[in-house]
C-alpha positions, 0 to 999 in steps of 0.5 A: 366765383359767381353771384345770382339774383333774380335775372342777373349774375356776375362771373369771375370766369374768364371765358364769359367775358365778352372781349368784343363788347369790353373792347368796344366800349373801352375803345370807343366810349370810356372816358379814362382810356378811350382809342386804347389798343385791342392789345393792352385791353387783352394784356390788361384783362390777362393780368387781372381778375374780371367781374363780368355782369348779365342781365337776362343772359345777356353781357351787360357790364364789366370791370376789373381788379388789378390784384396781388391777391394778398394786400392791393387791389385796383379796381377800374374800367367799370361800366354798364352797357347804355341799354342796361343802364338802371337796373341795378346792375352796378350796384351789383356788381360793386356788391360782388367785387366788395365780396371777393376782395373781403374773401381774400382779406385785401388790405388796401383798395383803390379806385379813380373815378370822376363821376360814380361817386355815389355808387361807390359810396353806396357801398362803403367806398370812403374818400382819402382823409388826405390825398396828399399820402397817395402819388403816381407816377404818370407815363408821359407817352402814352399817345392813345389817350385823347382825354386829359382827365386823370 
């Protein structure tokens, strides 16, 4: 799938996404995973649907839904590039996931975050009316992590 406006669009096409800009920032600047493995970004990616964002031609943004294409989807490792940063671009791109999940009728969708907040609720995101009904199973060993915010 695709998406235009004006000097930005959003693709769906797995060869468009930058893996070495997706990787960097992951690796480098995320907080929720920072100093992850090449490796378990591309296995990550492999295994989900990208939302990946341009801005004058240029690899702007990302994120990605963990999906059974049916009745779940998981939206994480959402960012804008720093340089891109308030044009709009993550507005956009929660726009263009919002469509994709309506398009294929998705009962359930999820998303962490500790400071986008306002994005997502600019675009119908609603809080849990008891965060007691959701759980995890955490993953004690997962040694790449160096934040403890979850």
């Amino acid at each position: 799938m695709r998406w235009e406006r004006d000097d930005r669009y959003v693709t769906t096409q797995p060869e468009e996404i930058n893996m070495d800009i997706v990787f960097e920032f992951l690796h480098n600047k995320a907080y929720w995973c920072k100093n992850i493995p090449f490796e378990v970004v591309s296995k990550a990616i492999e295994h989900s649907v990208s939302f990946s964002v341009y801005y004058h031609k240029k690899f702007a943004g990302y994120g990605r839904l963990v999906t059974d294409y049916a009745t779940f989807a998981y939206l994480g490792d959402v960012f804008v590039l720093e340089q891109y940063r308030g044009n709009g671009l993550g507005h956009f791109l929660v726009e263009c996931v919002n469509v994709w999940i309506d398009e294929h009728n998705i009962r359930t969708s999820l998303l962490i975050t500790s400071d986008a907040q306002g994005l997502y609720e600019a675009h119908n995101w609603q809080y849990f009316e008891s965060i007691n009904r959701v759980m995890r199973y955490p993953k004690a060993n997962f040694d790449f992590y160096n934040s403890t915010d979850d």
